[in-house]
C-alpha positions as a Markdown table, in Angstrom:
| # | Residue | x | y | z |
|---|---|---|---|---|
| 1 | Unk | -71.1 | -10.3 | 160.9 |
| 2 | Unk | -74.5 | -12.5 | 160.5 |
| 3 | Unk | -73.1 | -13.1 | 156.8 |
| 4 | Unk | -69.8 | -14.4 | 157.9 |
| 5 | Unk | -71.3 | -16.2 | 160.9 |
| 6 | Unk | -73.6 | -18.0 | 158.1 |
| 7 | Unk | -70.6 | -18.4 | 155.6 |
| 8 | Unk | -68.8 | -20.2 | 158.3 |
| 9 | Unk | -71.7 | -22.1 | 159.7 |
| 10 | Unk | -69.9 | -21.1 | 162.7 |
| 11 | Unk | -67.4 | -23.5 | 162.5 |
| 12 | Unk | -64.2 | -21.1 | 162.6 |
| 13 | Unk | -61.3 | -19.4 | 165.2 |
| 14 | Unk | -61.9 | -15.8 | 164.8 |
| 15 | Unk | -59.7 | -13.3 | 166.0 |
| 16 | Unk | -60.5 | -9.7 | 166.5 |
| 17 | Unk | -58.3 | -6.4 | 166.9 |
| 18 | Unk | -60.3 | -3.7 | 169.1 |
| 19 | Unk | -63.2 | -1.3 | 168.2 |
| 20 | Unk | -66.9 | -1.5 | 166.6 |
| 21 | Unk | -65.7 | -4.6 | 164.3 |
| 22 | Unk | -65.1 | -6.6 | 167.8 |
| 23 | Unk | -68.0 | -5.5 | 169.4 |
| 24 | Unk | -70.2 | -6.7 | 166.2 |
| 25 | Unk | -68.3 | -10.0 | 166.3 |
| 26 | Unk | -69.2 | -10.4 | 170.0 |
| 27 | Unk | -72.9 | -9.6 | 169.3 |
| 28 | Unk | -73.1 | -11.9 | 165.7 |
| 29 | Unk | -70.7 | -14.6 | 165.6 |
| 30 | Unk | -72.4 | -17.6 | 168.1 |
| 31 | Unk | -69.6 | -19.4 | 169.5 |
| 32 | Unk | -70.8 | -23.0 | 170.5 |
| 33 | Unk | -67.4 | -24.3 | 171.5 |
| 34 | Unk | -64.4 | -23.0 | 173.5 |
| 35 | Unk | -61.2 | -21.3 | 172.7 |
| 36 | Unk | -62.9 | -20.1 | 169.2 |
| 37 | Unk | -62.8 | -16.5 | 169.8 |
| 38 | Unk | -59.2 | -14.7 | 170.6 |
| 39 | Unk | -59.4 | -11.0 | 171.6 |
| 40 | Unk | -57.4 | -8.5 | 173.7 |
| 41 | Unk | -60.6 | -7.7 | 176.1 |
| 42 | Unk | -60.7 | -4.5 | 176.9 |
| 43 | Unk | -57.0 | -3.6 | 176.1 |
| 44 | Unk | -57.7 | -1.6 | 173.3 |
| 45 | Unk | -55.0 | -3.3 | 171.5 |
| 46 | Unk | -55.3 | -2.4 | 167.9 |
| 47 | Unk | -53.2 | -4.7 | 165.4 |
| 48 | Unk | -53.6 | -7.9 | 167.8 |
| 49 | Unk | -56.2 | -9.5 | 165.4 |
| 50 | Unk | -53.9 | -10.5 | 162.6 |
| 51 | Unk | -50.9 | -12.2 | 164.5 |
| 52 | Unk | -53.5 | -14.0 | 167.0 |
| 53 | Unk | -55.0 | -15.6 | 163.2 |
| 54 | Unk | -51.7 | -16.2 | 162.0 |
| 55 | Unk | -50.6 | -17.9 | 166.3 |
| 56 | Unk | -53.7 | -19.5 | 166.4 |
| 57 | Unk | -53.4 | -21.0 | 162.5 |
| 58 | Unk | -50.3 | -22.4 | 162.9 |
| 59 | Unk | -51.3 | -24.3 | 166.4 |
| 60 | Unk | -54.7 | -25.3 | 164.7 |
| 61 | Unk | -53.4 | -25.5 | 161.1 |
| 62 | Unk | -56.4 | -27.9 | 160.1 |
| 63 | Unk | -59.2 | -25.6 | 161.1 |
| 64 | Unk | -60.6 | -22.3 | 159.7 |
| 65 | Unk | -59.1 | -19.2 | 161.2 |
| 66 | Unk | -59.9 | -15.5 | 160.5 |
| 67 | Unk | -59.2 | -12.3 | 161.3 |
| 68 | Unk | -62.1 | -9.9 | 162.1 |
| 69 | Unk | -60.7 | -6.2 | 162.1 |
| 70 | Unk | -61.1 | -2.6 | 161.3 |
| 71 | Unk | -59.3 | -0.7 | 158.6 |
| 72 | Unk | -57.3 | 1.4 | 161.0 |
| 73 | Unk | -56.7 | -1.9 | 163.1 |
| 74 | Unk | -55.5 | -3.8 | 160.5 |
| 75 | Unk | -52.8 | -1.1 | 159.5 |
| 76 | Unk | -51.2 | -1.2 | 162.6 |
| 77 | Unk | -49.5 | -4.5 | 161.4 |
| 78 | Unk | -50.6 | -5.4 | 157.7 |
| 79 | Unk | -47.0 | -6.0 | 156.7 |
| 80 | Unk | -47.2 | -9.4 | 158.3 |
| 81 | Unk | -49.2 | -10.2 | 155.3 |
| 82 | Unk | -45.6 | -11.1 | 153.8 |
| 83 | Unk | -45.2 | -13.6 | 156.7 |
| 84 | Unk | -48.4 | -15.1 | 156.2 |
| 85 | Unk | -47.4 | -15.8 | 152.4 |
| 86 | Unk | -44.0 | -16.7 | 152.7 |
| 87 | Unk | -44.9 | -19.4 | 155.4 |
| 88 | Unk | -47.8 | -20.7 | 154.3 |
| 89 | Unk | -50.1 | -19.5 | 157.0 |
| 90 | Unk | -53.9 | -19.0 | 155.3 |
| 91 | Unk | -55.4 | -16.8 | 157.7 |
| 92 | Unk | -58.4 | -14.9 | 156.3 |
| 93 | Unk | -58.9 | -11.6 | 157.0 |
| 94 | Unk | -62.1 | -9.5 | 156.7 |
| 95 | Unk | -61.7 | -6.1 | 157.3 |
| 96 | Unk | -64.8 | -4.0 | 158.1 |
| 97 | Unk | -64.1 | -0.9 | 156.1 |
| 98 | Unk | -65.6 | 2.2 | 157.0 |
| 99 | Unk | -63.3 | 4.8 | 156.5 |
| 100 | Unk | -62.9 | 5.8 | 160.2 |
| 101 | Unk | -61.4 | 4.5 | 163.4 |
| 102 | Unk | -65.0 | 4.2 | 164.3 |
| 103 | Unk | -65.0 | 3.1 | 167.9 |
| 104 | Unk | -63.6 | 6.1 | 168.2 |
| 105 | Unk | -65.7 | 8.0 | 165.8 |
| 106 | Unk | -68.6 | 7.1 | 167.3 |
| 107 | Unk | -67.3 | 8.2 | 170.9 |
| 108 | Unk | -66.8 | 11.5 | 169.0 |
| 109 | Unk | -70.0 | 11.9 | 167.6 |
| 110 | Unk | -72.2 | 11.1 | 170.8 |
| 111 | Unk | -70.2 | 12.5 | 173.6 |
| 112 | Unk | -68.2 | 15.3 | 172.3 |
| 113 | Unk | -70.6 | 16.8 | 170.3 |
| 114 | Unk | -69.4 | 15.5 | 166.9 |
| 115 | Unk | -66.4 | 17.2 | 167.3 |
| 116 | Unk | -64.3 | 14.9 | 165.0 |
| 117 | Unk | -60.0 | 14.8 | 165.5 |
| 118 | Unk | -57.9 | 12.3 | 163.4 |
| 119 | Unk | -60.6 | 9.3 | 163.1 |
| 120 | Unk | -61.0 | 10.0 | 159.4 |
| 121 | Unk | -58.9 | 7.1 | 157.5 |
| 122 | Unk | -59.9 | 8.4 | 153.9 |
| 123 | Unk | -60.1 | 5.9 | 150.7 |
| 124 | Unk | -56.3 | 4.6 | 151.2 |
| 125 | Unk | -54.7 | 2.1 | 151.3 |
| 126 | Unk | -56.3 | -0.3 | 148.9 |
| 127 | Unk | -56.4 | -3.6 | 150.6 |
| 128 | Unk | -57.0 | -5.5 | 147.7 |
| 129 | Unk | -53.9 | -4.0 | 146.2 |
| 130 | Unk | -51.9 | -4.2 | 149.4 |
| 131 | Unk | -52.8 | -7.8 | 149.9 |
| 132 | Unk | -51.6 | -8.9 | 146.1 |
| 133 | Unk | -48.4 | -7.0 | 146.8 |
| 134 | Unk | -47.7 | -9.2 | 150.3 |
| 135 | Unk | -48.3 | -12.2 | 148.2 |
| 136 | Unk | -51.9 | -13.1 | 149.0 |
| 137 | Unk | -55.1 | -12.7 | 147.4 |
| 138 | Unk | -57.5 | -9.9 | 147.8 |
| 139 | Unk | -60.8 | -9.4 | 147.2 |
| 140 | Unk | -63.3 | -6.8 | 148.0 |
| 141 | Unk | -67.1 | -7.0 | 148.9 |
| 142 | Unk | -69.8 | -4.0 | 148.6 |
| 143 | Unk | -73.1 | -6.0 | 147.7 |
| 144 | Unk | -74.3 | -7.3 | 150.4 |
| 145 | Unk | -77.2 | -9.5 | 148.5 |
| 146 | Unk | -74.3 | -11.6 | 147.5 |
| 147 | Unk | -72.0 | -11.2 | 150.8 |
| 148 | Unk | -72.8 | -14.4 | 152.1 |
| 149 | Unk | -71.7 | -16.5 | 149.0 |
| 150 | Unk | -68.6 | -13.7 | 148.1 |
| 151 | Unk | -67.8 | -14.7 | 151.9 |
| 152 | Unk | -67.8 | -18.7 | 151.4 |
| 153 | Unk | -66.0 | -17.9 | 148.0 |
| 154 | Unk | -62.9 | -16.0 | 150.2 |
| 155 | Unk | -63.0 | -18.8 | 153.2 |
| 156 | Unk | -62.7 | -21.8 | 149.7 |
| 157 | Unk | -59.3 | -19.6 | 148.6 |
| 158 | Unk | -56.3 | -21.1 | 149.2 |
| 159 | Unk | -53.6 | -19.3 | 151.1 |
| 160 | Unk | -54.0 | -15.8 | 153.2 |
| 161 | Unk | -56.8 | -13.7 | 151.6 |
| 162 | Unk | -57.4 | -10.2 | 152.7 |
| 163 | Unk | -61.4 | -9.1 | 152.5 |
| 164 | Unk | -61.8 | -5.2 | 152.6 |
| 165 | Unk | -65.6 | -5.5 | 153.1 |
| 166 | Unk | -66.9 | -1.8 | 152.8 |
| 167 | Unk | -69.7 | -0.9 | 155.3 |
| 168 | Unk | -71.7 | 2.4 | 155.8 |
| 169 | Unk | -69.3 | 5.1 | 156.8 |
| 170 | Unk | -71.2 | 6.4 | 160.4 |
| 171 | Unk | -72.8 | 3.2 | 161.2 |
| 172 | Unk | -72.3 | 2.9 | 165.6 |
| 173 | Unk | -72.5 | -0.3 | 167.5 |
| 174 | Unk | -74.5 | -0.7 | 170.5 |
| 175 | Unk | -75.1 | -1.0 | 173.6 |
| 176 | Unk | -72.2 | 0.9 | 175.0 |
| 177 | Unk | -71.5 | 2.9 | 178.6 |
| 178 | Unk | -70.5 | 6.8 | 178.1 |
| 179 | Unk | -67.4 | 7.5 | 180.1 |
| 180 | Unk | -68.1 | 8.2 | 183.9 |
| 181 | Unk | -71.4 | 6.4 | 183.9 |
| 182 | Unk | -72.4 | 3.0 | 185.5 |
| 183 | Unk | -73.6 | 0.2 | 183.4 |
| 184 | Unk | -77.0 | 0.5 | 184.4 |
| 185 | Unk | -77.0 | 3.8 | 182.4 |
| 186 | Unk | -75.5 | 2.1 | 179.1 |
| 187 | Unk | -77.0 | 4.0 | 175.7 |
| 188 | Unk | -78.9 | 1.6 | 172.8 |
């Protein structure tokens, strides 16, 4: 999030589905103006990141919109990738890859004792792959020494790009409340 914030410079509409990817977003990306930062709140609506980029690009087609989201997120409604092609709508769409639904992954692992049910997402689909095929350009980043650049190099591509941006697998967000307990008692 810090290397998107800086490939920015801030300037940018960012919209986020729900989960760890949101929560990072909420810590990293500094908003210094209103009505930058579109999110469901507390929700929990997975797939709303890529149709409020592609709503809020098409009100604001002069400015710089992305999509923060998660790899499970973003399957929830990928195919509107085709939209965003066909009409011209360059969102850009970074998709924190980790392999899991990891809000819920993480909820898993600290308050159920790792015992893991259907948060796995495996290797598939390829993004990159799946973004070419919708008619936009994809690109992957895994070295983050060069993030910040590969980032300004994806926000300078014209038309909708898809970024699968791989990130360690079990990495957890924080602070967060356990269920039942106040916020006084949050963990991290």
């Amino acid at each position: 999030m810090q290397a998107l914030y800086e490939a920015t410079g801030g300037d940018a509409i960012v919209s986020t589905d729900i989960g760890q990817h949101q929560m990072w977003a909420a810590q990293y990306f500094h908003f210094d103006r209103p009505r930058r930062w579109v999110q469901s709140g507390g929700l929990g609506t997975m797939g709303f990141g890529l149709p409020a980029a592609m709503g809020a690009k098409v009100g604001r087609p002069d400015d710089q919109v992305i999509c923060i989201s998660g790899d499970g997120s973003f399957q929830m409604n990928s195919q509107e990738l085709a939209t965003c092609a066909e009409e011209g709508i360059a969102v850009k769409v970074f998709i924190v890859n980790n392999g899991y639904l990891g809000m819920v992954r993480q909820w898993q692992e600290l308050f159920w004792d790792k015992r893991y049910s259907a948060v796995d997402m495996g290797q598939y689909p390829d993004f990159v792959k799946l973004a070419d095929a919708m008619g936009c350009t994809g690109m992957r980043f895994t070295d983050k020494t060069t993030l910040v650049d590969d980032m300004r190099e994806a926000l300078a591509t014209d038309g909708p790009v898809v970024v699968d941006v791989r990130v360690t697998r079990e990495e957890n967000v924080y602070p967060m409340i356990q269920p039942g307990a106040a916020a006084r008692d949050m963990v991290g």
